[in-house]
Backbone atoms as SQL, in Angstrom:
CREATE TABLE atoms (id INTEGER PRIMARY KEY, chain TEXT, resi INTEGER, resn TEXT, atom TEXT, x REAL, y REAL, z REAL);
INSERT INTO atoms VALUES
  (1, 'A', 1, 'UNK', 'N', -19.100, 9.065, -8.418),
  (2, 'A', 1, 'UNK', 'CA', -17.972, 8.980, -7.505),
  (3, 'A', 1, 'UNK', 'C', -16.957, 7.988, -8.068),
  (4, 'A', 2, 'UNK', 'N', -15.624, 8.332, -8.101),
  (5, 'A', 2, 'UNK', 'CA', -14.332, 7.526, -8.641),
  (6, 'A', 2, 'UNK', 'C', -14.273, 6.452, -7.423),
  (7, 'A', 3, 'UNK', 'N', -14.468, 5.354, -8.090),
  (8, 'A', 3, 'UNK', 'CA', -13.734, 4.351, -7.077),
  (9, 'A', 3, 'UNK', 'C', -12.589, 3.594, -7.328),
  (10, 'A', 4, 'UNK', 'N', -12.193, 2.795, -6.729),
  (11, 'A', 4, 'UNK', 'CA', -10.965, 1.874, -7.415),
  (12, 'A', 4, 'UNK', 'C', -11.255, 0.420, -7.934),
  (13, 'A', 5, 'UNK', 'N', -10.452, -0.059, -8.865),
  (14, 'A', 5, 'UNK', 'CA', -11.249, -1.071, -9.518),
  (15, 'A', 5, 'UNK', 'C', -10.213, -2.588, -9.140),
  (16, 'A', 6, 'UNK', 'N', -9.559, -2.364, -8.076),
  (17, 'A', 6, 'UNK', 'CA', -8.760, -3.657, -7.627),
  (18, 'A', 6, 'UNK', 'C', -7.070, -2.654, -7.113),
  (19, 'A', 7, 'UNK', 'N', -6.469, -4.074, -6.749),
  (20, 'A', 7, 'UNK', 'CA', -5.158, -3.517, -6.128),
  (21, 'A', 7, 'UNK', 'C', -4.212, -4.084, -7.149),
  (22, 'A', 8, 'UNK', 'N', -3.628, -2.924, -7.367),
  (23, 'A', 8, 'UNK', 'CA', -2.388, -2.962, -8.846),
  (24, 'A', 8, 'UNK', 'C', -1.462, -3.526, -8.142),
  (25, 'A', 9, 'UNK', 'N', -1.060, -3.369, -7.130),
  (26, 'A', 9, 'UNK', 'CA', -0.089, -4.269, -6.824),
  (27, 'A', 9, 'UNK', 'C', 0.939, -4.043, -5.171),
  (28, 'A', 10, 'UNK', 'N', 1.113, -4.474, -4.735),
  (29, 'A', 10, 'UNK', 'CA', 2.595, -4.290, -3.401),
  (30, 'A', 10, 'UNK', 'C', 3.625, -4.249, -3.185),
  (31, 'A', 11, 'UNK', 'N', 4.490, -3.165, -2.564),
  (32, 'A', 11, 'UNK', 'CA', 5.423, -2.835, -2.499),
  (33, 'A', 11, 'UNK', 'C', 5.665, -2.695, -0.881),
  (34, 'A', 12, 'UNK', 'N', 7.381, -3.586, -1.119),
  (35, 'A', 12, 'UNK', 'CA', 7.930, -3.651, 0.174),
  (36, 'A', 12, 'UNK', 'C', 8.805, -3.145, 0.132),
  (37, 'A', 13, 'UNK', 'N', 9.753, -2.463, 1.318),
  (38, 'A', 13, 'UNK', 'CA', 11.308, -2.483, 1.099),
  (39, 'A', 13, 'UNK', 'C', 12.227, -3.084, 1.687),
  (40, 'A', 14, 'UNK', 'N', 13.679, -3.116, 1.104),
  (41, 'A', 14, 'UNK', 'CA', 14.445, -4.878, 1.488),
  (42, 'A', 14, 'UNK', 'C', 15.428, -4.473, 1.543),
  (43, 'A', 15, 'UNK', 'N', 16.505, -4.717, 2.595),
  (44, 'A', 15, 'UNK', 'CA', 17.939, -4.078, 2.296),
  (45, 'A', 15, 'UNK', 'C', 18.826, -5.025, 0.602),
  (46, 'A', 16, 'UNK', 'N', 17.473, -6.179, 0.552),
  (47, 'A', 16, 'UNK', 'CA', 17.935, -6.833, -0.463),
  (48, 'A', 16, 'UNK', 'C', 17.161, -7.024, -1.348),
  (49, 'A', 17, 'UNK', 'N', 16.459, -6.245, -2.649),
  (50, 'A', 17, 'UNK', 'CA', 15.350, -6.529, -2.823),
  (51, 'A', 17, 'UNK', 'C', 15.273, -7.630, -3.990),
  (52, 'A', 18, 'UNK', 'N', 16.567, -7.754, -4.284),
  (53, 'A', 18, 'UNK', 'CA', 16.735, -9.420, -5.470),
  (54, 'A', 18, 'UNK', 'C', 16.501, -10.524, -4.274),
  (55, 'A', 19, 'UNK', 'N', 17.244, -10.697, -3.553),
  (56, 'A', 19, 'UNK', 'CA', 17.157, -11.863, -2.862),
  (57, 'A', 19, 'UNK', 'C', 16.059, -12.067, -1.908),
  (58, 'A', 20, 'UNK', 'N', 15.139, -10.691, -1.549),
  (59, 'A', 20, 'UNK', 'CA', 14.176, -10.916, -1.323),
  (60, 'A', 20, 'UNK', 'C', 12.707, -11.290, -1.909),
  (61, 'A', 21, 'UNK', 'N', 13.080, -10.640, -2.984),
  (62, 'A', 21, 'UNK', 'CA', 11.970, -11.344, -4.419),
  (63, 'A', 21, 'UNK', 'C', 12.551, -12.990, -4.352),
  (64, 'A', 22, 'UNK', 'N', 13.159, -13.200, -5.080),
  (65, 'A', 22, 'UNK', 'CA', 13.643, -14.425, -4.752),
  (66, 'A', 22, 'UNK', 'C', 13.234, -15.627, -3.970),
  (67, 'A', 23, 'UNK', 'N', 13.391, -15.107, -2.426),
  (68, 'A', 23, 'UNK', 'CA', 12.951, -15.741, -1.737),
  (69, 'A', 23, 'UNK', 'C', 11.463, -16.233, -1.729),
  (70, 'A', 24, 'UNK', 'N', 10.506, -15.156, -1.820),
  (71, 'A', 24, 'UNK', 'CA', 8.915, -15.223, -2.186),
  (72, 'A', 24, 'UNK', 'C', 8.883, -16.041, -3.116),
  (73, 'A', 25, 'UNK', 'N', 9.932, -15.999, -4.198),
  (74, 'A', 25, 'UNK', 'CA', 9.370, -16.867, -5.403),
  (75, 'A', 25, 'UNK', 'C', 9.723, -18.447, -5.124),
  (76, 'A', 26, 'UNK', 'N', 10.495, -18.929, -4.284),
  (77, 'A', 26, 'UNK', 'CA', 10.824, -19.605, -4.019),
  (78, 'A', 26, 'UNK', 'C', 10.143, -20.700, -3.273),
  (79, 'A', 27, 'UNK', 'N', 9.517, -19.693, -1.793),
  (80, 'A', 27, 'UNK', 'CA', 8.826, -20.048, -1.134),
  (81, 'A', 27, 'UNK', 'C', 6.963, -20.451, -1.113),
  (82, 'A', 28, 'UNK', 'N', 7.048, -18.839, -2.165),
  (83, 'A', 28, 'UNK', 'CA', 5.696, -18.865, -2.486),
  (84, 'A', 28, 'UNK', 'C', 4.712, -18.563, -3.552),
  (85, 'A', 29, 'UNK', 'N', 6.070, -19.218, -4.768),
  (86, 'A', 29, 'UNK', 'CA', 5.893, -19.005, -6.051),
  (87, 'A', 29, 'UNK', 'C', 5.489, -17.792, -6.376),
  (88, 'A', 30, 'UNK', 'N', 5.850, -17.117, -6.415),
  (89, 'A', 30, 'UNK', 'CA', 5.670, -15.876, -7.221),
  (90, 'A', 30, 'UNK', 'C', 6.291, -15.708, -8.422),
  (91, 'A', 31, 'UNK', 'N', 5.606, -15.531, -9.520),
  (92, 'A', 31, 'UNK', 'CA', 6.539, -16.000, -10.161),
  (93, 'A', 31, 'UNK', 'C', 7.422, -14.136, -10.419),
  (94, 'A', 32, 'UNK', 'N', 8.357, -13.770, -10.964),
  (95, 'A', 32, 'UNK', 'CA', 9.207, -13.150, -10.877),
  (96, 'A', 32, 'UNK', 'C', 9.573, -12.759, -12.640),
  (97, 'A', 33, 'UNK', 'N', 9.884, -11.656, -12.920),
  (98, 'A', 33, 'UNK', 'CA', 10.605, -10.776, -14.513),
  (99, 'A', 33, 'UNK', 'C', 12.024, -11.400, -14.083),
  (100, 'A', 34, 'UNK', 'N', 12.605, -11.908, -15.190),
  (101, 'A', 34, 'UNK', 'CA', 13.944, -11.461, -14.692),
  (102, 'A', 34, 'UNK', 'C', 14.920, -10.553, -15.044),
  (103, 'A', 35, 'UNK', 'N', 14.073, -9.538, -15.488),
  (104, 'A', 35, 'UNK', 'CA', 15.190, -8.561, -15.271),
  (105, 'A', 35, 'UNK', 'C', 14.734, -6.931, -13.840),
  (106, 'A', 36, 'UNK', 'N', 13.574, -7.484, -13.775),
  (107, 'A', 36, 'UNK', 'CA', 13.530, -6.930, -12.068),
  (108, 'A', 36, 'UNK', 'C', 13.349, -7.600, -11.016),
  (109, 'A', 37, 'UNK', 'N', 13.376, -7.131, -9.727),
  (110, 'A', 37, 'UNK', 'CA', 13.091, -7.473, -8.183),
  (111, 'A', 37, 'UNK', 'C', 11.004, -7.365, -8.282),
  (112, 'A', 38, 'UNK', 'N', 10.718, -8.348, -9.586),
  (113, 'A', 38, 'UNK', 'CA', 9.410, -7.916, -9.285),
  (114, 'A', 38, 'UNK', 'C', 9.015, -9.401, -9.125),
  (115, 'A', 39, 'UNK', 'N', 7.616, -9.645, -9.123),
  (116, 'A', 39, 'UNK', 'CA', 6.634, -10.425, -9.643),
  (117, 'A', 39, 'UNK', 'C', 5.186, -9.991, -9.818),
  (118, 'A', 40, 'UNK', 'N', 4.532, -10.683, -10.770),
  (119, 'A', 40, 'UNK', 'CA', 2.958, -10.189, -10.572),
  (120, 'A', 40, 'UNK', 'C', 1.868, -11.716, -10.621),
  (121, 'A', 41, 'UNK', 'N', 0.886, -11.007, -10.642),
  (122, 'A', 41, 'UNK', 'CA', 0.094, -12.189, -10.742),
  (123, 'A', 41, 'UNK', 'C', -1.213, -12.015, -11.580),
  (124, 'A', 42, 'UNK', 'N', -1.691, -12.557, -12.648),
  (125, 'A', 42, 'UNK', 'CA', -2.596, -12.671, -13.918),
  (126, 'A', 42, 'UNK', 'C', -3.960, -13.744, -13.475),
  (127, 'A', 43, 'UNK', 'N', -4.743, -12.895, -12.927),
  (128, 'A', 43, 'UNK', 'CA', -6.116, -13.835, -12.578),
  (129, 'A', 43, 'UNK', 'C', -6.549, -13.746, -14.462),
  (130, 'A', 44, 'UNK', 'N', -6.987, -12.523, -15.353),
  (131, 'A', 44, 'UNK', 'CA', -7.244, -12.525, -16.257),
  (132, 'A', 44, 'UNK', 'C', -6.432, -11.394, -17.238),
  (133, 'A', 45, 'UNK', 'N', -6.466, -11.520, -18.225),
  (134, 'A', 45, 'UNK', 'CA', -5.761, -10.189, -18.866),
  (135, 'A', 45, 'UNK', 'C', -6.618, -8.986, -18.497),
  (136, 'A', 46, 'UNK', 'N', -5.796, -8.157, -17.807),
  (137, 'A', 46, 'UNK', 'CA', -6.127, -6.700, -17.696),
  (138, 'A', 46, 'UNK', 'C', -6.384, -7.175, -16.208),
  (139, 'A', 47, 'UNK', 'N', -5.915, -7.721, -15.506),
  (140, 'A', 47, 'UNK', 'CA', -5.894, -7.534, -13.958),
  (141, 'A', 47, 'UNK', 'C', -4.945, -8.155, -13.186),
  (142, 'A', 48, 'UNK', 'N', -3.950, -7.403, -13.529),
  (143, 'A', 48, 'UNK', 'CA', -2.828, -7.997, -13.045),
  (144, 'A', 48, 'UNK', 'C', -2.125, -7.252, -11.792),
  (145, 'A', 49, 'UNK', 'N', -1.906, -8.033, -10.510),
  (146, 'A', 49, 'UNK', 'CA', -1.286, -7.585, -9.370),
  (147, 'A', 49, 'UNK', 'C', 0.363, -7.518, -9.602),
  (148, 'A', 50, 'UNK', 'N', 1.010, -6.571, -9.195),
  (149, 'A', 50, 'UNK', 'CA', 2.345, -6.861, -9.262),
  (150, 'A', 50, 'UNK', 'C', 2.625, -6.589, -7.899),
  (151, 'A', 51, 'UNK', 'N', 3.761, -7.412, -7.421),
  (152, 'A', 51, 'UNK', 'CA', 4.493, -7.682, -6.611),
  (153, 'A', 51, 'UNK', 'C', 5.953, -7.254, -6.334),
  (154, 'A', 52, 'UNK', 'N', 6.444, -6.194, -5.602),
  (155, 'A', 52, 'UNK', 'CA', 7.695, -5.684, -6.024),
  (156, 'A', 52, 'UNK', 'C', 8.280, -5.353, -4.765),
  (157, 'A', 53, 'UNK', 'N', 9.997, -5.688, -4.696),
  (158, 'A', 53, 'UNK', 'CA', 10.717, -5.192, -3.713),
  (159, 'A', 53, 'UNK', 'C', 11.486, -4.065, -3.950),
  (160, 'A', 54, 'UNK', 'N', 11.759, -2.854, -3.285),
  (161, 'A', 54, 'UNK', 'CA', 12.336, -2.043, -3.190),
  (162, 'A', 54, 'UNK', 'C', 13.292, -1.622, -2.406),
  (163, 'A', 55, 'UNK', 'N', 14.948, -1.158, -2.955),
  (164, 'A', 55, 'UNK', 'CA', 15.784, -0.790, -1.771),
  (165, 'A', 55, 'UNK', 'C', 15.141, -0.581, -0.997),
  (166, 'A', 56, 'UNK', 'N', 16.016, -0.723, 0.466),
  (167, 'A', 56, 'UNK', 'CA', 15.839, -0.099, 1.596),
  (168, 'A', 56, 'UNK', 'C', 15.604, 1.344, 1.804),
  (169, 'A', 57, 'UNK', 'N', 16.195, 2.268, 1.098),
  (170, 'A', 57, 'UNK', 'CA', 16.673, 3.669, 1.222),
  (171, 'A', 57, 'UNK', 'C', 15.609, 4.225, 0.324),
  (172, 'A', 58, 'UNK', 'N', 14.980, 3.760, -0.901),
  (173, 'A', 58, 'UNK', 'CA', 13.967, 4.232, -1.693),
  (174, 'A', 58, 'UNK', 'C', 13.377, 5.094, -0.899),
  (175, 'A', 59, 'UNK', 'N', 13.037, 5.999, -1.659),
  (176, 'A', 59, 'UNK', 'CA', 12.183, 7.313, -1.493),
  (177, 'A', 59, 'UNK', 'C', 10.734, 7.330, -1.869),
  (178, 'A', 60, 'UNK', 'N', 10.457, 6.384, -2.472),
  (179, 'A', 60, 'UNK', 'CA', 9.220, 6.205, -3.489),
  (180, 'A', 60, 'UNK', 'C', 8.000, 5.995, -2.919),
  (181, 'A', 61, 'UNK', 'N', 8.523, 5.809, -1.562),
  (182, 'A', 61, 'UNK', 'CA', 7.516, 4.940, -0.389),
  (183, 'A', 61, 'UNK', 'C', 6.549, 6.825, 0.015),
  (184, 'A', 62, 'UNK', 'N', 7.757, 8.140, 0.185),
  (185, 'A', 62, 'UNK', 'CA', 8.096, 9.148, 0.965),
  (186, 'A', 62, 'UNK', 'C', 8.541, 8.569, 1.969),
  (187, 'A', 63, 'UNK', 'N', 7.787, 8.642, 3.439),
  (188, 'A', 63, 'UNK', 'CA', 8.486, 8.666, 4.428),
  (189, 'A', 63, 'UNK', 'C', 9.612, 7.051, 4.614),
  (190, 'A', 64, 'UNK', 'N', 10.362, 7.691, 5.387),
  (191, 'A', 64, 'UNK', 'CA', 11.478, 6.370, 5.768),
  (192, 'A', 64, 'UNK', 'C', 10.789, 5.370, 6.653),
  (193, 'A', 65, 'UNK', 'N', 9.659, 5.871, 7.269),
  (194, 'A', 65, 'UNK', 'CA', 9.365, 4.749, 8.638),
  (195, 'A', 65, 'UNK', 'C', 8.076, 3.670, 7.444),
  (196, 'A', 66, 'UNK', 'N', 7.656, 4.438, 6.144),
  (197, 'A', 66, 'UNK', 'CA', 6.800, 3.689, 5.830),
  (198, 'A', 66, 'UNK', 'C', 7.615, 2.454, 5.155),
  (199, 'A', 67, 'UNK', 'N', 7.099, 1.208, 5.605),
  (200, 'A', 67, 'UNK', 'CA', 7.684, 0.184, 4.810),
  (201, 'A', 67, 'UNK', 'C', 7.031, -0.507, 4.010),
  (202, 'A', 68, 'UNK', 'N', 5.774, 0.106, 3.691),
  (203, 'A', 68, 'UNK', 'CA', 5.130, -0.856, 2.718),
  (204, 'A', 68, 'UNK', 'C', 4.619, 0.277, 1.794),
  (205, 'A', 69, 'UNK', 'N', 3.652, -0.231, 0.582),
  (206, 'A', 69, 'UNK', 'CA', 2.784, 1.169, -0.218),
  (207, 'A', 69, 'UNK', 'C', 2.168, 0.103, -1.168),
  (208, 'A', 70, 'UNK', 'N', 0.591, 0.308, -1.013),
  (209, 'A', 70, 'UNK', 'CA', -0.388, -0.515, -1.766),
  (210, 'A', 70, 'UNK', 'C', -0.417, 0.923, -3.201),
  (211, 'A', 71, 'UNK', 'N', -0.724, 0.182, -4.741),
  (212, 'A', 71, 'UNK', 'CA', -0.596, 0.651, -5.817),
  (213, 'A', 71, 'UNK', 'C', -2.204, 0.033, -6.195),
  (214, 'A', 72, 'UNK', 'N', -3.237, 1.269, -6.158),
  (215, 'A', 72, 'UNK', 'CA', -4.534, 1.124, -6.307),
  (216, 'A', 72, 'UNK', 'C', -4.696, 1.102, -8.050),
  (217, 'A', 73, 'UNK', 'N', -5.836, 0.482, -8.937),
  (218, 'A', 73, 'UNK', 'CA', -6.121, 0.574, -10.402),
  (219, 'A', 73, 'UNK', 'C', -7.185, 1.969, -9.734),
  (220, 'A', 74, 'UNK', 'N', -7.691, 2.188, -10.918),
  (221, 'A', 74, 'UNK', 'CA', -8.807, 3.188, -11.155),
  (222, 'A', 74, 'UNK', 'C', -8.592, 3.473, -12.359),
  (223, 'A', 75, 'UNK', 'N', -9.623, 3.970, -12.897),
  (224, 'A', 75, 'UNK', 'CA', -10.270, 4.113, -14.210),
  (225, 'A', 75, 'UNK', 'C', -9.950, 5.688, -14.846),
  (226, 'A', 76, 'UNK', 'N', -9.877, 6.456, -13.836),
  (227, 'A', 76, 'UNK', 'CA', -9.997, 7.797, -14.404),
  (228, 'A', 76, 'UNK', 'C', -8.723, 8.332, -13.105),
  (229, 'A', 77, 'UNK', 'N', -7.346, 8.597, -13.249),
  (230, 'A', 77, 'UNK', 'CA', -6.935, 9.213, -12.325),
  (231, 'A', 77, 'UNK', 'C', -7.049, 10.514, -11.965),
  (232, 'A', 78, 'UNK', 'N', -7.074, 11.682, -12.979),
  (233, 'A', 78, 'UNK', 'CA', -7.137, 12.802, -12.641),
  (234, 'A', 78, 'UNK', 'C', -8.746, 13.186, -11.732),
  (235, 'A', 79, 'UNK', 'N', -9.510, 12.180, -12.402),
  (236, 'A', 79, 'UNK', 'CA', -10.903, 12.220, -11.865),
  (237, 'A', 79, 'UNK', 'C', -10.989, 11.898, -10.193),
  (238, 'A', 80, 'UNK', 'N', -9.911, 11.210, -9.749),
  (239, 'A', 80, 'UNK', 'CA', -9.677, 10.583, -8.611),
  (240, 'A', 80, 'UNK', 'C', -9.329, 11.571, -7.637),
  (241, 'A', 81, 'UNK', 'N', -7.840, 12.106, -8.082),
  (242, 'A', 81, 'UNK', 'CA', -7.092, 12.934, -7.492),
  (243, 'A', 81, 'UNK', 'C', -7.898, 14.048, -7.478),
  (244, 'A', 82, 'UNK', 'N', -8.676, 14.662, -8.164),
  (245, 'A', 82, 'UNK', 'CA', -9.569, 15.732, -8.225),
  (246, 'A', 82, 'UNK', 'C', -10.381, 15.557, -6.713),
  (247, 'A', 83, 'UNK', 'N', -10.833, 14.430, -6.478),
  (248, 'A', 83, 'UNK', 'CA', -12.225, 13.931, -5.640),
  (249, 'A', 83, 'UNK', 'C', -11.349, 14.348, -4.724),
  (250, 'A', 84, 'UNK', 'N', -10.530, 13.371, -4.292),
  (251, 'A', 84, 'UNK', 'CA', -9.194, 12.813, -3.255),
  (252, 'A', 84, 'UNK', 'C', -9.427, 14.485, -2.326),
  (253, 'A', 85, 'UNK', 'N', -8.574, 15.649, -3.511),
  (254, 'A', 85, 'UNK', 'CA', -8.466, 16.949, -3.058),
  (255, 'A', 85, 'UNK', 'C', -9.433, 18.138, -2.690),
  (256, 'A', 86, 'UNK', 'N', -10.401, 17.655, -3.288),
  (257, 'A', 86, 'UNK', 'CA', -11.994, 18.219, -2.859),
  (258, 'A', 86, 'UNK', 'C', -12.079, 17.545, -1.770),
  (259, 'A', 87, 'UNK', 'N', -11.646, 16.818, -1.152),
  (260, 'A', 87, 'UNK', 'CA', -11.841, 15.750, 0.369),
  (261, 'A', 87, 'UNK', 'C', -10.779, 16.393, 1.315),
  (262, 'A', 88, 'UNK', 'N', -10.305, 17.502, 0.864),
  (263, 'A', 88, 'UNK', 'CA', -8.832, 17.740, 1.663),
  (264, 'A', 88, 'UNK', 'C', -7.881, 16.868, 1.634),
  (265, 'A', 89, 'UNK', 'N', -7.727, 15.493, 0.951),
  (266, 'A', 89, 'UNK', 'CA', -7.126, 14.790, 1.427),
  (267, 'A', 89, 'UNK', 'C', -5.693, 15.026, 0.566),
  (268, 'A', 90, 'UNK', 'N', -4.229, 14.929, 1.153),
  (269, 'A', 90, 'UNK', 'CA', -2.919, 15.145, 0.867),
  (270, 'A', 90, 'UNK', 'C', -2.870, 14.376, -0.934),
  (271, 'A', 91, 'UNK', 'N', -2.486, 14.942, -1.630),
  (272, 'A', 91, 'UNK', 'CA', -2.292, 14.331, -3.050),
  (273, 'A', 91, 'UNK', 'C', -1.019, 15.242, -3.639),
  (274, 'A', 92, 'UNK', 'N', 0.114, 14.603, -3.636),
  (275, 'A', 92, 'UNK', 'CA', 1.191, 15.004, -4.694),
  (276, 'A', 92, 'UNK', 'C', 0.982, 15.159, -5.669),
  (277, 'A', 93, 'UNK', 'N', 1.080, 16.734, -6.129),
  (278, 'A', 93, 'UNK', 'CA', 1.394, 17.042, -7.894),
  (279, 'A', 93, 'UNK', 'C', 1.678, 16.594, -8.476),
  (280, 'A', 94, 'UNK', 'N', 2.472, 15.585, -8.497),
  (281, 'A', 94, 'UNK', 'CA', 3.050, 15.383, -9.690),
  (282, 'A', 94, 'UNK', 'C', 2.233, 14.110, -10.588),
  (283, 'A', 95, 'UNK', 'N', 2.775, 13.453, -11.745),
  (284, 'A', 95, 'UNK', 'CA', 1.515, 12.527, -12.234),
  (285, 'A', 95, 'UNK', 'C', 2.713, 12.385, -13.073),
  (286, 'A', 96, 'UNK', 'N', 2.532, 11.086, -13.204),
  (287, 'A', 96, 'UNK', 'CA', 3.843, 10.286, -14.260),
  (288, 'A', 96, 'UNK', 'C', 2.968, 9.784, -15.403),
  (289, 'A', 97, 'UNK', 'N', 3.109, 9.853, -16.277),
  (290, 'A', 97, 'UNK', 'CA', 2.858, 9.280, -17.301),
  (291, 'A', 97, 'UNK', 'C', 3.781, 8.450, -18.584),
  (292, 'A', 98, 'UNK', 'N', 3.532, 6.744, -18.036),
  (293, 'A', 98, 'UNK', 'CA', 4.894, 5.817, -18.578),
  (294, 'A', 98, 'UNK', 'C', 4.495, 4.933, -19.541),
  (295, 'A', 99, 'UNK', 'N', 5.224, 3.938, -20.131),
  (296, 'A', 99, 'UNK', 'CA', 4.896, 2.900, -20.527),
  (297, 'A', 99, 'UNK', 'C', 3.380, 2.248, -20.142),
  (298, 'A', 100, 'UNK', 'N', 3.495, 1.845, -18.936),
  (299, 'A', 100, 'UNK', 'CA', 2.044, 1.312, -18.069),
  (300, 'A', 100, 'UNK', 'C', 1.041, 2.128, -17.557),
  (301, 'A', 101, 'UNK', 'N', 1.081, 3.632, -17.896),
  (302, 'A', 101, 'UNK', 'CA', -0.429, 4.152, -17.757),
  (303, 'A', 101, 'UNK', 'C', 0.055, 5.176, -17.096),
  (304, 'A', 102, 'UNK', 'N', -0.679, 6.050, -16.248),
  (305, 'A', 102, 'UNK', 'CA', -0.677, 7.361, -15.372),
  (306, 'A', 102, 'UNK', 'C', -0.260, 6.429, -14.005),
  (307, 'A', 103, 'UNK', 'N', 0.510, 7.299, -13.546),
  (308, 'A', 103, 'UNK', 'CA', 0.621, 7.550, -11.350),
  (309, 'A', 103, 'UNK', 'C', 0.489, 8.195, -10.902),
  (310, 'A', 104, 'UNK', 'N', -0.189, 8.546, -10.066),
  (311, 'A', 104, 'UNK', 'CA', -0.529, 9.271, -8.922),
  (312, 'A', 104, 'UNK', 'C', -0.587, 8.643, -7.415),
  (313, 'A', 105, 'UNK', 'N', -0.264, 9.936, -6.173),
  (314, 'A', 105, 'UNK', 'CA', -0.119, 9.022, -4.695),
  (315, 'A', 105, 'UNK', 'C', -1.027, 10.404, -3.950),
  (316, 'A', 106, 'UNK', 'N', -1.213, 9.568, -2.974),
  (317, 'A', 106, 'UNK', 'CA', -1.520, 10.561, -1.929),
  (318, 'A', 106, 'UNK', 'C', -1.543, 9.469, -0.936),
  (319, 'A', 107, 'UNK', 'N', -1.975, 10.291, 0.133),
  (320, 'A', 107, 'UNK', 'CA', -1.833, 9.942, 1.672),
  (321, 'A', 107, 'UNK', 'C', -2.970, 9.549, 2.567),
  (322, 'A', 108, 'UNK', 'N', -3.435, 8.423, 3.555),
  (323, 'A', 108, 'UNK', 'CA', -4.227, 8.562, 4.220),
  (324, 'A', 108, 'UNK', 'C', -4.475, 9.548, 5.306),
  (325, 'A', 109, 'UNK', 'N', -5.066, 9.462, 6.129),
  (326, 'A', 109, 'UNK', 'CA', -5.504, 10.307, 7.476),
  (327, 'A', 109, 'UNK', 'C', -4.033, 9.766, 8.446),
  (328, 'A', 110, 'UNK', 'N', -3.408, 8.556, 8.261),
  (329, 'A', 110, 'UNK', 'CA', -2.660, 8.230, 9.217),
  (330, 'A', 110, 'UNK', 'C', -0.751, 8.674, 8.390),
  (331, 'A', 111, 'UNK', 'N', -0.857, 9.223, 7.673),
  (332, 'A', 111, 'UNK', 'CA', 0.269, 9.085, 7.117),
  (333, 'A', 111, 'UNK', 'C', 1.057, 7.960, 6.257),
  (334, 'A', 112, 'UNK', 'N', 0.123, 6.974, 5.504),
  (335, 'A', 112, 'UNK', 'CA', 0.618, 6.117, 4.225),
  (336, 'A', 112, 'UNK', 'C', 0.522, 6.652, 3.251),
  (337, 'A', 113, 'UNK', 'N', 1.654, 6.969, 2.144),
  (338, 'A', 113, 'UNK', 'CA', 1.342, 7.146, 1.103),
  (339, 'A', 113, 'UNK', 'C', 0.978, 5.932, 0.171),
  (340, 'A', 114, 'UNK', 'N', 0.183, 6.368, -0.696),
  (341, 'A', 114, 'UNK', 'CA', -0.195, 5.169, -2.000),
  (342, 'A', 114, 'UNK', 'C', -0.641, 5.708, -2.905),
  (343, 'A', 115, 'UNK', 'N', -0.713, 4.751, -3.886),
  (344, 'A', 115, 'UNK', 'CA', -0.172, 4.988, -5.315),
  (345, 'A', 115, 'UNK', 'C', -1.130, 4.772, -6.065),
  (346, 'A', 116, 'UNK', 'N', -1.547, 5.379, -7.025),
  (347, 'A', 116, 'UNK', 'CA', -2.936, 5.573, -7.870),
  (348, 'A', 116, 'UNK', 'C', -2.507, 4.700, -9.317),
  (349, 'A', 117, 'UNK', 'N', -3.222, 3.855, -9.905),
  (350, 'A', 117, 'UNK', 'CA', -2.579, 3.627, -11.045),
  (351, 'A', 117, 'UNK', 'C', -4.015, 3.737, -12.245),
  (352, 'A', 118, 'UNK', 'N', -3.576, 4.296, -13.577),
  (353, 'A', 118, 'UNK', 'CA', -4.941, 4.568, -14.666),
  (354, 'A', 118, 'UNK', 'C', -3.919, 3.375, -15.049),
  (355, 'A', 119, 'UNK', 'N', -4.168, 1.839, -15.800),
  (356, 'A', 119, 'UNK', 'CA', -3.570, 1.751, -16.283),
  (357, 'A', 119, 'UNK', 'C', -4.286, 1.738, -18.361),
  (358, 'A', 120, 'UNK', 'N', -2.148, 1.931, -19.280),
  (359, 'A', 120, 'UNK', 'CA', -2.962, 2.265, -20.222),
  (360, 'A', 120, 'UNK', 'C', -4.250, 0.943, -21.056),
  (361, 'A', 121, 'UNK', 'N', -4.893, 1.709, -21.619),
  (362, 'A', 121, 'UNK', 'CA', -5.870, 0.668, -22.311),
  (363, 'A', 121, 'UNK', 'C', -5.456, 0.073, -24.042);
């Protein structure tokens, strides 16, 4: 059975999402890229949480009422999404494959989407 191997990271959305990164980093050190609205956090190499704000209007979330979206690790995504859909459970086609590894999302029973991450090795 595919499980997940930690939380890749959190996503909010901000009508401001510089000055709301910002603020976190400010308040609660995070530390922050500067050339995005991100931050992450490095317990060891190869487990790193990132921390990220997103327009308000972003789509990335799907729905508009969702305002947050947890970004799961796992080891094998297609192996995941395979399980996920043998479970009935909602999983978007599509699968990105970037710089930082495979994505994949699907949905709980309540309507959150979230975000699958292989990252690369």
């Amino acid at each position: 059975m595919q499980k997940v191997t930690g939380i890749g990271g959190v996503f909010i959305r901000a009508k401001d999402p510089q000055a709301l990164a910002l603020w976190y980093q400010q308040h609660l050190g995070i530390p922050l890229c500067p050339e995005a609205p991100y931050g992450s956090f490095i317990a060891k190499t190869g487990d790193e949480t990132v921390w990220s704000a997103f327009a308000a209007d972003t789509a990335y979330f799907g729905s508009a009422n969702q305002q947050s979206m947890i970004n799961y690790r796992v080891t094998d995504l297609e192996a995941m999404l395979k399980q996920l859909k043998a479970a009935d459970v909602w999983v978007d086609d599509q699968i990105e494959d970037g710089d930082y590894g495979k994505f994949g999302w699907a949905m709980d029973p309540e309507g959150n989407r979230f975000e699958l991450w292989q990252p690369k090795t």
